[in-house]
C-alpha positions in Angstrom: 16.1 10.4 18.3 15.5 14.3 19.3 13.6 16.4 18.1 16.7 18.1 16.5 17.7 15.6 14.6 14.2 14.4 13.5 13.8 18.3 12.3 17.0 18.1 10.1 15.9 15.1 8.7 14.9 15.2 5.2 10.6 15.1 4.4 10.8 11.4 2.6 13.1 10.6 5.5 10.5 11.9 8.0 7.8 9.8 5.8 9.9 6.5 6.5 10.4 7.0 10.0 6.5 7.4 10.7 5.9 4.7 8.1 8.0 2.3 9.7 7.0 3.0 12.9 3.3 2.2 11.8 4.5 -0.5 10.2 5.5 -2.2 13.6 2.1 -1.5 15.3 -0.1 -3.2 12.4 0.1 -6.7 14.1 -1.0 -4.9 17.3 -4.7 -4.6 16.5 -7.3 -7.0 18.0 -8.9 -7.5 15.0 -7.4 -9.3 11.9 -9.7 -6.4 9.8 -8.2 -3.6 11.3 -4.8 -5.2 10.6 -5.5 -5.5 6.8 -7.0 -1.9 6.8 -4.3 0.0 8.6 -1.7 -2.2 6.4 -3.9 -1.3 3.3 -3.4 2.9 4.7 0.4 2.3 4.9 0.6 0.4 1.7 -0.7 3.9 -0.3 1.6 5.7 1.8 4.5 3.5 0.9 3.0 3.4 -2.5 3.1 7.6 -2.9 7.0 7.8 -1.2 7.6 5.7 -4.5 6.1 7.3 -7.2 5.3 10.7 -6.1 1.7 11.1 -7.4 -0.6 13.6 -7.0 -3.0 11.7 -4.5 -2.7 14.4 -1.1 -6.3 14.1 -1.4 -6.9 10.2 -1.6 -4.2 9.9 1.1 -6.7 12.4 3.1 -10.1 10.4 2.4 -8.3 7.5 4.1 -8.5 9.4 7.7 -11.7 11.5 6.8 -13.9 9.3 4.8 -17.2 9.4 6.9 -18.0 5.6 6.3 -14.5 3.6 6.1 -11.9 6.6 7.3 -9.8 5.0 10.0 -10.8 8.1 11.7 -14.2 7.2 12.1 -12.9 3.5 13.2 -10.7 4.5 15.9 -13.2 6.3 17.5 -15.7 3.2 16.8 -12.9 1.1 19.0 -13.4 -0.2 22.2 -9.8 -1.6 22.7 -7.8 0.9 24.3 -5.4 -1.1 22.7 -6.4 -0.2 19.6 -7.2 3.3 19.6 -3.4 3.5 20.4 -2.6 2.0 17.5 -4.6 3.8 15.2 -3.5 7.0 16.6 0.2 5.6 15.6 -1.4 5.0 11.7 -3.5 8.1 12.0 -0.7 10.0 12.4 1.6 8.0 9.8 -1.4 8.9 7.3 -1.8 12.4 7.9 2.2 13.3 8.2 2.4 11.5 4.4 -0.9 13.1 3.1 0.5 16.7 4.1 3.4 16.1 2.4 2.0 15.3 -0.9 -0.6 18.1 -0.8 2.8 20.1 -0.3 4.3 18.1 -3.2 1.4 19.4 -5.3 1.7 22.8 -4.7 -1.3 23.3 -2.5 -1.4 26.4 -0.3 -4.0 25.3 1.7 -4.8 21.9 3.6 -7.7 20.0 5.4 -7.3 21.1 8.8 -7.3 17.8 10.6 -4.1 17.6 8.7 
């Protein structure tokens, strides 16, 4: 796909595309926790694409939570492996929480995001 055609894709479209991506790297990870944690990150993902709640900020504390943010986890990772994967969710995450901070009208973001 180029980047042209990603660009005149439409946002939910863009939100599948990155969630199906992620979806295909899930089975990837070493460890069967990381699995049900980056599947668990998609699932809300998937879960706002549906219903269009007001949850930009949830979505967020799923990357930046200092304790359980799959932030934090990739860079706890010693599977290069892994840490590929993650960035793949990471970036699924982010992409989707931006969007429904946009849906809610905010003007301003987190900046990882």
């Amino acid at each position: 796909m180029s980047n042209k055609n990603f660009e005149q894709m439409k946002d939910d479209n863009k939100v599948i595309f990155f969630l199906g991506l992620s979806e295909k790297v899930v089975d990837v990870f070493s460890r069967e926790e990381d699995q049900k944690i980056a599947q668990g990150a998609l699932d809300a993902c998937w879960e706002w694409l549906k219903n269009k709640e007001n949850i930009g900020e949830s979505l967020y504390d799923l990357l930046d939570d200092e304790e359980k943010g799959i932030v934090s986890i990739q860079e706890m990772s010693e599977v290069e492996k892994d840490e590929t994967a993650w960035n793949c969710i990471i970036d699924s995450v982010a992409f989707t929480s931006r969007k429904a901070f946009e849906g809610e009208g905010a003007k301003y973001f987190p900046e990882p995001i």
